[in-house]
Structures are given as C-alpha cells and as structure tokens.
LOLO-506405 format. One record per residue (C-alpha): residue in three letters; y, x, z. Coordinates in steps of 0.1 Angstrom, whole numbers, plus 5000, padded with zeros to 4 digits. Each point is the difference from the previous one (the first is absolute). Layout:
residues N
ALAYXZ...
end
This chain:
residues 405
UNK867301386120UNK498650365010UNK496850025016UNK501750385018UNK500049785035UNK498050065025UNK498850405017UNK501450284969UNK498050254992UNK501650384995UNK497750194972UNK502350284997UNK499150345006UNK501850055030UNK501249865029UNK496449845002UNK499349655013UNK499950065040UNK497549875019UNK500849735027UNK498050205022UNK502950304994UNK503149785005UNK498949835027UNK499350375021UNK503950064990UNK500849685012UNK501150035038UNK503050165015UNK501050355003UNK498050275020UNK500450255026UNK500650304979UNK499950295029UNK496749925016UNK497049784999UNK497949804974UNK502350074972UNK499050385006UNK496449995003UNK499949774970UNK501950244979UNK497750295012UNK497149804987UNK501549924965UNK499550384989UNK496350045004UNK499949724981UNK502750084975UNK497550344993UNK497349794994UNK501749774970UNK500850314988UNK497250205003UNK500850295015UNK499750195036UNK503550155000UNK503249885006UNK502349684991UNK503749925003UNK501649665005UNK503149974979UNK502849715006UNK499749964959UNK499049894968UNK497750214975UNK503150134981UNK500750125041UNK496450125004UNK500850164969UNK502950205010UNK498250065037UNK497550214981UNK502750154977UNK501850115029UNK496950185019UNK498350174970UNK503050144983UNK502550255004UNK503249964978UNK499050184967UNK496249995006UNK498449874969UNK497449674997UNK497749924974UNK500049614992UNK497549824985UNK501549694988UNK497949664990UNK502949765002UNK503249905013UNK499650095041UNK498250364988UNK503550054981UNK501449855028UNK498850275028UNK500750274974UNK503849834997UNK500550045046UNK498350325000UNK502550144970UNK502949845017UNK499450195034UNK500150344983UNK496050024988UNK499850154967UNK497749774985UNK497450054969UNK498649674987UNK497649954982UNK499949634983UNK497149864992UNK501549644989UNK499449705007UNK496549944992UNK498250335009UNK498650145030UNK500650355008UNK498250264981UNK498550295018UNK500550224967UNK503849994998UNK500050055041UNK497850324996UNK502050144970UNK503349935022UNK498750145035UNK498650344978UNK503650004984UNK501350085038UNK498650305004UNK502750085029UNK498549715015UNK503449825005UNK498849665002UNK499849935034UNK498549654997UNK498649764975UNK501049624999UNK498249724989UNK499749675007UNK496749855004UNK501049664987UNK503149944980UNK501149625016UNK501449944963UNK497950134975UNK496949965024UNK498350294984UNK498150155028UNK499550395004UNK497050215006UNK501150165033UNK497050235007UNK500150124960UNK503750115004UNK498750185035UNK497150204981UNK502550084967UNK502450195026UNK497050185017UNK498950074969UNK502650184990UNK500250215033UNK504249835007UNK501050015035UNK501949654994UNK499749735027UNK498949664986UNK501949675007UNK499149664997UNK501749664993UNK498249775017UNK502849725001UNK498049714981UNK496150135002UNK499950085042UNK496949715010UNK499949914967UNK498850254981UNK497050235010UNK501950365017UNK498750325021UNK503050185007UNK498050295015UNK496949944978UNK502250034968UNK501950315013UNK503549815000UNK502650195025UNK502649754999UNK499449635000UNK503349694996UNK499549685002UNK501749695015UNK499549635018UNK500549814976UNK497149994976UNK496450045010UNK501050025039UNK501249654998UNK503850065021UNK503049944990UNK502250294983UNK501950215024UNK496750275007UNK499750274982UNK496650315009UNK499850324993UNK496650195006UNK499450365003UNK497650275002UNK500550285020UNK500450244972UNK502849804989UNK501650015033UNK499250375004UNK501050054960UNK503649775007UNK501050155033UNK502950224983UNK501649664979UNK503549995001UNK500449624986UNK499049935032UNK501749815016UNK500349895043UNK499249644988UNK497350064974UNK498450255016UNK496249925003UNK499150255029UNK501049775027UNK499249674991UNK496350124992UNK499950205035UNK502849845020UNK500350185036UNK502349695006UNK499349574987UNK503550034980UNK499050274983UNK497549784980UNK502949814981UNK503150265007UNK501549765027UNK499149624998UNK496549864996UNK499849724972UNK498149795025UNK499549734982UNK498850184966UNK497950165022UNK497949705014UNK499949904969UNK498350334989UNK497949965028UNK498549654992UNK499650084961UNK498050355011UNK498149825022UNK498849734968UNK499250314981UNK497650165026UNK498749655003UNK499249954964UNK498950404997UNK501450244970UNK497249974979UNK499749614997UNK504349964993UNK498950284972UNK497649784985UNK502049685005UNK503450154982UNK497650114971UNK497849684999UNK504049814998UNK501450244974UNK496449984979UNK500949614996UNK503950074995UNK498750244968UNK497349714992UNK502549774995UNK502250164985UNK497650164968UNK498749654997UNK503949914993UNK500850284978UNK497149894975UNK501649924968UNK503250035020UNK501250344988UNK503350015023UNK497549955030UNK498950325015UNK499250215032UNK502450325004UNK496950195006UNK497549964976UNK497250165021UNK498649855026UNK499250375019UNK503350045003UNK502049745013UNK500949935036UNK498349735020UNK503549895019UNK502349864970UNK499749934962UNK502050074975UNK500049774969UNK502049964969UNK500649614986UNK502650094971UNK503649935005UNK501249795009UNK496749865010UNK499650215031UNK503549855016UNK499649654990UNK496349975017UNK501450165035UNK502749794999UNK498049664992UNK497050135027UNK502350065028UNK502249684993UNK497949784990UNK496650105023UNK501550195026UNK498050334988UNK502750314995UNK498550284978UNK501550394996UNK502250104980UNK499250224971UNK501450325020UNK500650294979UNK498549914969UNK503449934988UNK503750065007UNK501249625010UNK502249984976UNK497950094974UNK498349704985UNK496550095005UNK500150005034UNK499649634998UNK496550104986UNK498250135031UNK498949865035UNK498150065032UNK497349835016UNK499750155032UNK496849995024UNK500950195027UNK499349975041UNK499549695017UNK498649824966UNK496849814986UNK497949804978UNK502149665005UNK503350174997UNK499350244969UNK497749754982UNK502949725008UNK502550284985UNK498250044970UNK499549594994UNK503749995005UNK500950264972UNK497949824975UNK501449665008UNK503650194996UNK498450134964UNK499249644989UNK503049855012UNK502150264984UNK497550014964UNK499850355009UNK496950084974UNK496950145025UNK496150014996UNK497949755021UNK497450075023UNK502550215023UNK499149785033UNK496550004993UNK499750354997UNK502250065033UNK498049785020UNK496750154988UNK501250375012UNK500849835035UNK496349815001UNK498150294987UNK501650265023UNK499349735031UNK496450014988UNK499650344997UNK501050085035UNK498049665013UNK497050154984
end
C-alpha cells in the first residue's frame, strides 16, 4: 500500500506548484499574434513586470530559462574580454560566473562557500585592487536556489560606492522575485534576472531581464550582443515581434498574465510576510528535529540570512535520499534535491535536501509537507527530535495572530 494517491505535491525549488488559476488562462487555443487582445495584454504585462521588480526602467521578455536569462544579461553587459566580478554563495552564483566565462568575460570570483553570505570586506579589498577600474559589473545572486543563503543586496550596493568603482551591479533574482523582499531601484541594482518559474508561479520557458538606464547607456558598445539576445527592442519594441524576436509565446504569456494579476491581488508586502511566516515554520521544524539529532541541520545557521523562497537542510547520508524517496512514494509529497552541496556521485550528496516554499503555497500545504517528512523519519527510524510539528504550527498560529491583532 502507499498512501502517495490522490493530488502530489511539488516542494522543490523550482518549477513551483502552478496555480489552477495559471493553467487554466493557458488553457484555450492559439491567438492572433499580429493584432488585437494578445497585443494589448502583452503591453500591460510590463508595467506590471516593473512593479514585481521594483524598479521604473526597463524589462525584457526572454523565450528562456534562468540559465537563458543568465546569458541574456551576459550578452548585453559584456564585451568579449571585459572583466566581471562574481560574488559566489553557491552552485547557480558559480553557475553565472561558469556562462559569463564561456562567452569570453574574464571572470574574478570570489567564493564565499557554501554557508556564507557575501562579505562586504573582501568586495572592498577586491574593487580597491582595480584601480584601472576594469570590472565592468559585479554579480551576485540574491538567493542561491541551493544553498538558500540569501544576500544583502543594498550592503554589496553601498561596499562598491564606497569604494568610488564605476562597476554596474547585477542581480539573480531567479528563486527570491515575489518571494523574497527586493527594490531594484531602491537597492541601486542595474541589472535584474529572474524567471517564471519560481515566485511568479508559470511554468519554465520565461526568462526577465531588468535594466536601468545607466546600464543600457553603460552596455550600448557590447559586442556579445547578439540580434536575438539583444535587449533594446524587446524593452522598446517599435514593432509587437520585436518583444520576443519573432513569435509570441502566447500561451506562457496568459499564464504570466493570470499569475501577475494574483500577485497585485495579494499585494508585495503581504506574499513577503507569507514566504517568511512559511519558511519561519520550515526552520521551526526542522531545529526541533535536529535536537539530539547531530546529522540534522539547516545549511544556514542564521536565521538573518537565509532566503524566504527554499530551504536547504542536511539529514546525513544517506538519510537525505531515502526520506525523498519514501515522501514522494509513499505520500505523494516530492522534496529538492540536495543541489550543489555535493557532486552526485559523491556519497554525501545523499545527505542533503530541499524543502521548498515558494509561489502559489500555504499553511496546509507546508505544514502537510512537514507532517509528511516526519512520518518518512519514523517509518524509516531516521533518529529526529520531537516537537517539530508543534513548533511549525505554532509559527503559522502566532504569525495569523499577529496580523489579526
């Protein structure tokens, strides 16, 4: 018998679980792509699109992923030869350092592991090193989607000023955007990526890039640049095609259209407060289980600094495999993989998991997530401290209170 029957449950960081709201805008037949609704709806997806984002500049549509949003950016920042400054905090910072240094950026890292945020001193040291002011831009992600250590945008903003560099800042926004609190323009970012398939609740195939002015201004001259990647046109298209380089992904695009419109419902502010009420009880839950459980922990060890969208956990190997295996067979709950913490074929990669708690989620379905994992534990006599629900369901109550009150 397995009691996985019935409506599954995706808790992995990425695609999210999408909203019947989403799928059932995407669920008609094809548009008119040369005139019409489809047009005007488009046109009203990018105020909106500046407004997840917060900023009052300028925003590309992307037929991609975030590894293409990635390379979208790349391609209008850089010229082959220009040099970036990464900041890396996990697997998809090293990642964006990896496409930038295979289209021809020359690429200085620095690593801060896989357990640290990044620090302002060794950014300052490295910006007052460049004293030909080479760097062009700085990289960061806000939240890494596998270490889920979360980044102090506006601190890495101030550490650049600081030290009087010209460098553009850019921002990873692939698993924080409407999860995480962000001000684009308030934080001084120039370059903002993200994608659909996280916090925006759509299914993969979007990927966003934002952009100030100065960056446009600063990027005119890049030479990666490319007909198709070029973000001039689809954030000021003279023509609809010029939005998406030929083709409209219509039905992505009502999709889009139905999740913005939940977000604007909702308001910024209160999804903020939701993601971090949800991720409070995911850490509740899980410190309650680590007590006199030594291989139980939280990546991230304080509180301050981890994301709001995903967390990342380790179990012991090969704990961590055996519970997502038994959760999504046997309860029809699928948890993350422990991304990056480990090569796969190294044996402590079967020591790490994800809980995500991302987009179109709440109490019942990150509370029922969290019941699941411990019935897994018992099942499976992996060793755990009790009170873990308890202490879950009390985060959930108090913050309902709170805001009641």
């Amino acid at each position: 018998m397995s009691l996985g029957h019935g409506r599954p449950y995706l808790a992995i960081p990425g695609p999210s679980v999408m909203p019947d709201r989403v799928l059932n805008a995407m669920h008609r037949a094809a548009p008119n792509i040369y005139e019409g609704a489809l047009h005007e709806m488009v046109d009203g997806l990018v105020p909106d699109l500046k407004a997840v984002a917060g900023t009052r500049h300028n925003v590309a549509i992307f037929i991609a992923n975030g590894h293409g949003a990635w390379e979208a950016a790349n391609a209008n920042m850089f010229s082959r030869g220009d040099k970036a400054l990464v900041l890396a905090t996990g697997r998809f910072g090293e990642g964006w350092a990896d496409s930038a240094r295979r289209m021809g950026v020359d690429v200085e890292m620095l690593n801060f592991g896989k357990q640290s945020t990044v620090d302002p001193a060794q950014l300052a040291a490295a910006l007052e090193a460049d004293r030909a002011h080479e760097i062009k831009a700085v990289l960061v992600t806000h939240v890494d989607t596998a270490t889920s250590v979360r980044n102090d945008i506006a601190a890495v903003r101030e550490t650049i000023d600081a030290a009087g560099h010209p460098a553009l800042l850019a921002v990873d926004c692939i698993a924080s955007l409407a999860c995480d609190e962000y001000h684009m323009d308030g934080w001084g970012v120039d370059v903002t990526v993200s994608a659909s398939q996280k916090g925006l609740m759509t299914p993969p195939g979007l990927g966003f890039v934002w952009f100030s002015d100065k960056a446009q201004e600063r990027c005119a001259g890049a030479d990666l640049r490319t007909p198709y990647w070029d973000w001039g046109p689809r954030a000021a298209p003279q023509q609809f095609y010029q939005y998406f380089s030929g083709t409209a992904p219509t039905h992505h695009l009502y999709g889009l259209r139905a999740a913005l419109d939940m977000i604007a419902e909702e308001g910024l502010p209160q999804i903020w407060a939701r993601h971090a009420t949800l991720a409070r009880a995911v850490w509740a839950a899980f410190e309650a289980w680590g007590q006199g459980a030594p291989d139980i922990a939280l990546n991230i060890a304080d509180p301050a600094l981890r994301g709001h969208a995903v967390t990342a956990a380790r179990l012991g190997a090969p704990q961590a495999s055996a519970l997502r295996k038994w959760t999504e067979t046997q309860a029809g709950v699928t948890l993350g993989i422990g991304l990056g913490m480990a090569e796969p074929n190294d044996p402590a990669y079967h020591g790490f998991l994800r809980v995500a708690h991302m987009g179109h989620v709440n109490a019942h379905m990150t509370l029922g997530a969290l019941a699941v994992m411990e019935a897994g534990m018992q099942a499976l006599g992996i060793p755990h401290g009790p009170g873990a629900l308890e202490a879950a369901a009390t985060v959930a109550a108090e913050a309902v209170a709170e805001t009641a009150g």
